[in-house]
N, C-alpha and C positions, 0 to 999 in steps of 0.2 A: 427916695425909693427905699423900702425897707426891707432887708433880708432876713429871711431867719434859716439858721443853722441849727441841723437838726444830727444828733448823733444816736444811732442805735448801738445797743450793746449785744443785741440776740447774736450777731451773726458774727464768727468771728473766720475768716479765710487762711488759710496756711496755702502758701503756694506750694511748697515743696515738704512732702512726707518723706522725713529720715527717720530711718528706725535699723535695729538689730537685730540680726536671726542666730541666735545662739548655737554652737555644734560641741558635742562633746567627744573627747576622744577618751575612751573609758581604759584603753592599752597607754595611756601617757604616765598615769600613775599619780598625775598632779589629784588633788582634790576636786569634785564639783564646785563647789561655791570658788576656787581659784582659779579654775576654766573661765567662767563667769566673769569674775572682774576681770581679767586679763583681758578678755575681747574687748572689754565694753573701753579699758585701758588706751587699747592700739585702734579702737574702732576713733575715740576721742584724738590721740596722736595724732592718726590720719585723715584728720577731718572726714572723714564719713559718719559723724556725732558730731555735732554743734552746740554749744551752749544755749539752753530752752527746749532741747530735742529731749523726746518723751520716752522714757525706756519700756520696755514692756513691763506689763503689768506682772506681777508675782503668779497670778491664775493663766495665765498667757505663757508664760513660760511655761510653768507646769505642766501646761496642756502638751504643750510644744516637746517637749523632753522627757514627760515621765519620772519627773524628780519630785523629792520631798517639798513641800511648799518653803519647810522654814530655811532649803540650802539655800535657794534664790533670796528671800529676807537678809540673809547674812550674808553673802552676796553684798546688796546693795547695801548693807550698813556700810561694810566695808570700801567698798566705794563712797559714802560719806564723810567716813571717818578721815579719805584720805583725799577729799573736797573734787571728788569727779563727779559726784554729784550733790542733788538735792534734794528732799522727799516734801510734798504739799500734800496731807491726807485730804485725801477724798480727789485728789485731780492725780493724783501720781509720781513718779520718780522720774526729774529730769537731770538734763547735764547742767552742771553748773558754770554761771558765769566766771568763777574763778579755777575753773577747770585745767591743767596746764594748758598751755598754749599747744598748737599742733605745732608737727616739724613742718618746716618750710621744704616744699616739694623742690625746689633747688640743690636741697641736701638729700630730701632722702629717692629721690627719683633716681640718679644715676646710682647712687648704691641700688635700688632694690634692681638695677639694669645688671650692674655686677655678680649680687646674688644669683639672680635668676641664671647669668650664664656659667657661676659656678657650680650650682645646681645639674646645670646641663652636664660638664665635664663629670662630676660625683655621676650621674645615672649612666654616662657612655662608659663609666670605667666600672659600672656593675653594683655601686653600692647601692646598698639598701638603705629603707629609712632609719632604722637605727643605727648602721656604721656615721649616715651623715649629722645626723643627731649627736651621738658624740664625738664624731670628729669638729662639729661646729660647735660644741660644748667644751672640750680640750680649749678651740681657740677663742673662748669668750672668756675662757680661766685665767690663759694665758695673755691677754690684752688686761683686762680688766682685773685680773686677780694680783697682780703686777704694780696698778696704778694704788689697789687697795693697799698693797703694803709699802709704796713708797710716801702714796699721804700719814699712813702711820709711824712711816720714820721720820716725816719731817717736823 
């Protein structure tokens, strides 16, 4: 009995479409193009971006946002540069296989459980978004600004 094995190339299927919808907050004060890699950052962390997943097009964003073409370009240089992604001209900008690893949902699940009901205390007690913004910025200083100078002392 003889078989023949036949492969086509035309068609190719993705079960499941992940992609990113960009938001800018123009009162944050950070730059466009670091709005930009940030999400695409914590979008990768959180596994909601997979390694092969296809970022929007530069013309796609644009569209989407109202921004200069070249801040999105520099954008994803910079996400290049720093191996969250990888640019194939003429197919696009995906995540790259060497992309950090995301956090393990064991870790950051019950924290974001925490957060969230910190959050809630900060709103029952009237703060605003910027008091909680730099009250959570004092204590990211203070954790981590801490460990900056103990690695420098050692």
């Amino acid at each position: 009995m003889f078989r023949q094995l036949c492969y086509s190339t035309n068609v190719i299927v993705k079960l499941e479409e992940r992609t990113i919808a960009f938001h800018l907050d123009p009162r944050s004060g950070i730059p466009t193009y670091l709005q930009l890699v940030q999400q695409v950052k914590h979008a990768v962390r959180y596994e909601m971006l997979r390694p092969g997943d296809r970022l929007p097009t530069a013309r796609e964003v644009v569209e989407e946002l109202a921004i200069n073409p070249n801040t999105v370009l520099k954008a994803y240089r910079e996400l290049e540069r720093e191996g969250f992604v990888h640019s194939r001209p003429g197919a696009g900008t995906f995540v790259s296989e060497d992309a950090p690893a995301p956090l393990a949902r064991s870790v950051h699940a019950p924290l974001r459980r925490s957060i969230d009901r910190w959050l809630t205390h900060a709103h029952a007690a009237r703060l605003d978004r910027e008091s909680v913004i730099a009250l959570f910025t004092l204590a990211l200083q203070d954790a981590y600004g801490s460990e900056d100078a103990h690695a420098r002392s050692s």
